[in-house]
Steps between C-alpha positions, in 0.01 A plus 500: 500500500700297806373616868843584513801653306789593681869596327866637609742698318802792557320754715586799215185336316241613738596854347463396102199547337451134392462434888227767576315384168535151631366566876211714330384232258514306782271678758304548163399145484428516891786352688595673825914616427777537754891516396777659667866490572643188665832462668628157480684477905157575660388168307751284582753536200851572602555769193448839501245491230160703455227363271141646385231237558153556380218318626121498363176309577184530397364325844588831738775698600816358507786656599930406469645341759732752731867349604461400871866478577696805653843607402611348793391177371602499192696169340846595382770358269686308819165316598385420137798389363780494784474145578559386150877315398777670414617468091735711341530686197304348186436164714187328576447274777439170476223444645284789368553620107343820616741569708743613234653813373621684208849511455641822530778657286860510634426904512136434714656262694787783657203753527196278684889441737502911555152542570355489888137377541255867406805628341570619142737521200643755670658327771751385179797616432461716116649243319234250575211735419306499180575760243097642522532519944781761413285728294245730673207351365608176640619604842116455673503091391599405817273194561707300223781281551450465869396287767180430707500569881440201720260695740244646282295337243637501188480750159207380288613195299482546108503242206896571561544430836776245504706789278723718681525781309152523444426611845548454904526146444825413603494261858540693817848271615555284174732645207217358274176585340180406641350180415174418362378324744612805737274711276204198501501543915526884486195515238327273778515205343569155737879402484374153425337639171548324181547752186668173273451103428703294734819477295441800268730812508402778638573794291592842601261709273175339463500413900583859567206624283290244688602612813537876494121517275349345776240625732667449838306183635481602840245882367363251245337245788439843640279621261355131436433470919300848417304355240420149633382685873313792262301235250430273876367818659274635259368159391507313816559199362879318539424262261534705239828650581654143609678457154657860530612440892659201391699696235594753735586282797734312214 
């Protein structure tokens, strides 16, 4: 029985009937519930990327946070990530083994070259599309094989981010893939984050699982600002939260 539970998943759960079990159980054993919706750019996070976060406490009402910044204001692929070096195709810099991409095939390479920043497969000529974006059930996959736009925040970044084909993930100017530490600063993460060992590689797939899986940090200190100010309110007593503000402010 913690004073408080709180959890985030795809926002299509709020609809299942494991979720509505799970908030009734909950108000069952007396905490006060409040989920919703959250888009990631009124946090802070430079993705287009919505979340549902659940908070409960058995100490009072509690409530999610709400996004404070306006579209106007929202962080976008040119300030996140515009200041980083240069690489090519398949390089990583020196400095940073984030900062590396996936090679892309000969064929990938001549179609990321055809495609404008917001575009789509078909921009390209017919001999560079894939056999299923010629068929009719594959004509509506347009956000595939493209690139991001500089001046929006970006599409939400999956456990394949640094993959071309598996989405908009291609670099706005670059004729490369994005990196992972381009999908580290998008998710939120600092650019000075460490994912690896000093000296150990940094692999493609179990860094892009890490990565896309995570809660954004920025809504996670968020929702951990909400708590810490919720359990000091209620309680009136600092010291108990100091441990948790410590985390958050971390």
């Amino acid at each position: 029985m913690p004073e408080i539970v709180t959890m985030e998943n795809v926002p299509r759960i709020g609809g299942t009937r494991i979720f509505r079990d799970f908030v009734e159980q909950l108000r069952e054993y007396g905490y006060q519930v409040d989920f919703g919706s959250c888009y990631c750019p009124a946090y802070g996070v430079p993705q287009h990327r919505r979340r549902l976060v659940l908070v409960a406490s058995l100490l009072g009402d509690i409530a999610v946070p709400k996004g404070s910044i306006t579209p106007a204001e929202y962080t976008t692929v040119r300030q996140a990530i515009g200041s980083l070096p240069p690489i090519g195709n398949g390089e990583t810099h020196s400095g940073d083994p984030l900062h590396k991409s996936r090679t892309l095939t000969p064929l990938n390479l001549e179609r990321i070259k055809r495609s404008s920043p917001g575009g789509s497969w078909e921009e390209w000529p017919e001999e560079l599309r894939a056999p299923c974006h010629r068929k009719a059930s594959g004509a509506t996959f347009r956000n595939v094989y493209a690139r991001m736009m500089w001046d929006e925040p970006s599409p939400t970044i999956t456990t394949l981010a640094y993959s071309f084909g598996a989405g908009r993930f291609g670099h706005p100017e670059q004729d490369r893939a994005m990196t992972l530490r381009e999908a580290a600063i998008l998710q939120s993460f600092p650019e000075d984050y460490e994912f690896v060992r000093p000296g150990e590689p940094a692999q493609f797939a179990p860094l892009g699982r890490l990565i896309g899986n995570a809660v954004p940090p920025l809504l996670a200190r968020a929702v951990g600002a909400t708590v810490v100010e919720h359990v000091a309110a209620v309680k009136g007593g600092v010291r108990k939260v100091a441990r948790t503000t410590a985390l958050v402010e971390g």
